[in-house]
C-alpha positions in Angstrom: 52.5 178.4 15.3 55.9 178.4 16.2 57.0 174.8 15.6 60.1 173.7 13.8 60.2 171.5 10.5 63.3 169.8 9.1 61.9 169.0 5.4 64.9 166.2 4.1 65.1 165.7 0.0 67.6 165.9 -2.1 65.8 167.6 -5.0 65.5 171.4 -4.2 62.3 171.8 -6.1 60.6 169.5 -4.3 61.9 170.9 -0.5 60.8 174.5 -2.0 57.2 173.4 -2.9 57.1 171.9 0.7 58.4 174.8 2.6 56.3 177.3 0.8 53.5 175.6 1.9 54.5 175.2 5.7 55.5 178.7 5.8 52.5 180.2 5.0 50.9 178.2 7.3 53.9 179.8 10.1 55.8 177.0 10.4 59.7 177.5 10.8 61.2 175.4 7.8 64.7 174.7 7.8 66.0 171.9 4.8 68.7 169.3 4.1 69.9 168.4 0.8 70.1 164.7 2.2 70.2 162.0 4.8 74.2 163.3 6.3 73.1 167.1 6.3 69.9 166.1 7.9 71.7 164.3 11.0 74.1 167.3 11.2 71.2 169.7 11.5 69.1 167.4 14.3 71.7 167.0 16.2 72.7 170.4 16.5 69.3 171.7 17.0 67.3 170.3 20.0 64.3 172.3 18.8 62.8 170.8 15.7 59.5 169.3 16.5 59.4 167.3 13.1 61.0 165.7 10.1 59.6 165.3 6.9 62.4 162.7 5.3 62.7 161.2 1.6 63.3 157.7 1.3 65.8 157.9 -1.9 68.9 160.5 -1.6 72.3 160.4 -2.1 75.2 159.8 0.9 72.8 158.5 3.3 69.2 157.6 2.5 65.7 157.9 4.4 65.9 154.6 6.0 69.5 155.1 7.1 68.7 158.3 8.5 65.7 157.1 10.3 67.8 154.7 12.1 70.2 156.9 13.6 68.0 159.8 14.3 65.8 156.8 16.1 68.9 155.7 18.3 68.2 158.6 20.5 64.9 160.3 20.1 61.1 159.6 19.2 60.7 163.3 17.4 57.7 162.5 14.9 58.6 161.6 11.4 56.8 161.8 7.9 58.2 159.9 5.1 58.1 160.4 1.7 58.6 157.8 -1.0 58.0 157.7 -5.0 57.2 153.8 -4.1 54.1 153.0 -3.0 54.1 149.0 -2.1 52.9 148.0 1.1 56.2 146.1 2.4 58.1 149.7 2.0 55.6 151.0 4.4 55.7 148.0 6.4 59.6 148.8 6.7 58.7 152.1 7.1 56.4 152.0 10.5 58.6 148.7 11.7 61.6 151.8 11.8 59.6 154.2 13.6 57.7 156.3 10.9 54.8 158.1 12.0 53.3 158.9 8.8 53.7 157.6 5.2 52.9 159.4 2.2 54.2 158.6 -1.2 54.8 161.1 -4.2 53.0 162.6 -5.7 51.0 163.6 -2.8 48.8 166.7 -2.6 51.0 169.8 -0.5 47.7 171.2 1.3 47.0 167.2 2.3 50.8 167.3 3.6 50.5 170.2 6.2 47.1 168.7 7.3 49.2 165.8 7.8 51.7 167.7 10.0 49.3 169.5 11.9 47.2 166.4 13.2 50.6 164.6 13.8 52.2 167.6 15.7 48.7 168.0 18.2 48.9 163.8 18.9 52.7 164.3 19.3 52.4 167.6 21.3 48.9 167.8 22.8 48.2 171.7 23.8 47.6 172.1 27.6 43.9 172.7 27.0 43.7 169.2 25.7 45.0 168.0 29.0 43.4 168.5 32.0 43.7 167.1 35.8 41.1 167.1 37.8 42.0 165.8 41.2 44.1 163.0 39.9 41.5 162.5 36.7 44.1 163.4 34.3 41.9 163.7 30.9 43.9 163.4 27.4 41.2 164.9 25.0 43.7 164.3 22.1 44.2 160.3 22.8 41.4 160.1 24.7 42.6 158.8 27.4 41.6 158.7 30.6 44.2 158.0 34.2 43.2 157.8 37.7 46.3 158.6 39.7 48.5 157.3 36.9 46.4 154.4 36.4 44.9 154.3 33.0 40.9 153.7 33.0 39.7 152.1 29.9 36.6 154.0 28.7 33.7 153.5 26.1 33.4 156.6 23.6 30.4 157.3 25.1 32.2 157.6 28.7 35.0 159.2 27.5 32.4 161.9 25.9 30.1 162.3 29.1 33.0 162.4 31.4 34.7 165.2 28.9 31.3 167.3 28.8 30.6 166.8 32.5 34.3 168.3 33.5 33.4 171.1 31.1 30.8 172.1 32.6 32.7 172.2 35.9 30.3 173.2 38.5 27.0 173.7 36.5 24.0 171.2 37.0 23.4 169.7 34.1 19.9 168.3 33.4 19.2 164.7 32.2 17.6 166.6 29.1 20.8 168.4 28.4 23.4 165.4 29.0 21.0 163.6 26.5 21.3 166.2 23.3 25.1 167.1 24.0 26.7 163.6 24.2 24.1 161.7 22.5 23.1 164.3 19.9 19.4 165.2 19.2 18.7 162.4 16.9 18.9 159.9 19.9 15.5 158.5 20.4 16.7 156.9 23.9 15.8 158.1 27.5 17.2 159.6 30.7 17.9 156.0 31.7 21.0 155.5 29.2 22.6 158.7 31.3 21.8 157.2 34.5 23.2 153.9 33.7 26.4 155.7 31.8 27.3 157.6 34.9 27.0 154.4 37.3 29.7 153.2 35.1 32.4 156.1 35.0 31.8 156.4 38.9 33.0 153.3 39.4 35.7 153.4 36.7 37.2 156.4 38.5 36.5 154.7 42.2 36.7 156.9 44.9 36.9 159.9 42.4 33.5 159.0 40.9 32.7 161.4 44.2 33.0 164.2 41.9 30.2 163.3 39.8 27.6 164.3 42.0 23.3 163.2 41.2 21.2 166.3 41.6 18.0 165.6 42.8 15.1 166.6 40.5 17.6 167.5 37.7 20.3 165.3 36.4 24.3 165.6 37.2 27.6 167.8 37.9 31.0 167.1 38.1 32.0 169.0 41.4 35.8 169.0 43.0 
């Protein structure tokens, strides 16, 4: 993994603990000593993916810092704060925080916490797919039509997901059933039938693609 982390605190312990833990997970650490250096450093290097930012430093705190670096871009930010009370996090998220996490915090629960925030933040290209103007967004799970979002079930969301899969391949009522309902559903094939009527018509004319095959079940076909 190749992406860029600016770790922000003003106690050097505390950015070493972080950073060893980042890069043995290959992340690309760089650190600032507080809220001024930080901005110096973001500014000057249009490739960090991240911030992890301390609320209390000297010359310019978290929040300060926040604000600025918020003036002009949206790059995703955890926070880190000795306080725990809910207004501070209230303040936080009203700034543009992404995550919150307040000291002391677990270091392995920290780069978990970067690594879900940098796949929502920067999906990979596998987790977005476009199928004849069916853009699928496995990450947000979203679903557009033509740059129209369709607002999908979970249940949708997952059949239309395995269907496009499986481009191609006939898929069997049987087979839908155990895959996207799992094999503790006691239902029938009816709940598939009546679960595809409904994403063909939320994708309108695309619903094309999901063809019936006769004597078998389904397939998503372009």
């Amino acid at each position: 993994m190749n992406n860029k982390i600016l770790v922000v605190d003003d106690e050097a312990r505390m950015r070493k603990l972080i950073k060893d833990f980042l890069t043995a997970k290959n992340f690309n650490v760089k650190e600032a000593a507080n809220g001024q250096e930080a901005l110096d450093m973001f500014f000057e290097d249009s490739t960090i993916n991240l911030i992890i930012l301390d609320v209390m430093m000297p010359i310019l705190d978290g929040w300060a810092t926040l604000r600025e670096i918020r003036k002009t871009s949206n790059v995703p930010v955890i926070m880190l704060t000795a306080r725990g009370e809910e207004r501070d996090e209230l303040f936080g998220f009203e700034l543009g925080v992404d995550e919150y996490i307040s000291k002391p915090f677990s270091p392995k629960i920290l780069v978990a916490r970067v690594e879900a925030l940098l796949k929502r933040s920067f999906p990979a290209k596998e987790d977005i797919k476009d199928f004849d103007g069916i853009i699928i967004d496995k990450v947000s799970h979203k679903v557009t039509v033509d740059g129209k979002e369709v607002d999908m079930s979970m249940k949708e969301f997952e059949l239309l997901v395995y269907l496009t899969d499986n481009l191609g391949i006939a898929l069997s009522r049987e087979k839908i059933l155990n895959s996207v309902w799992n094999y503790d559903y006691f239902g029938d094939s009816r709940t598939i039938d009546s679960h595809i009527k409904k994403v063909r018509k939320k994708l309108g004319k695309k619903g094309a693609h999901i063809q019936t095959v006769r004597g078998l079940g389904y397939k998503f076909e372009l």
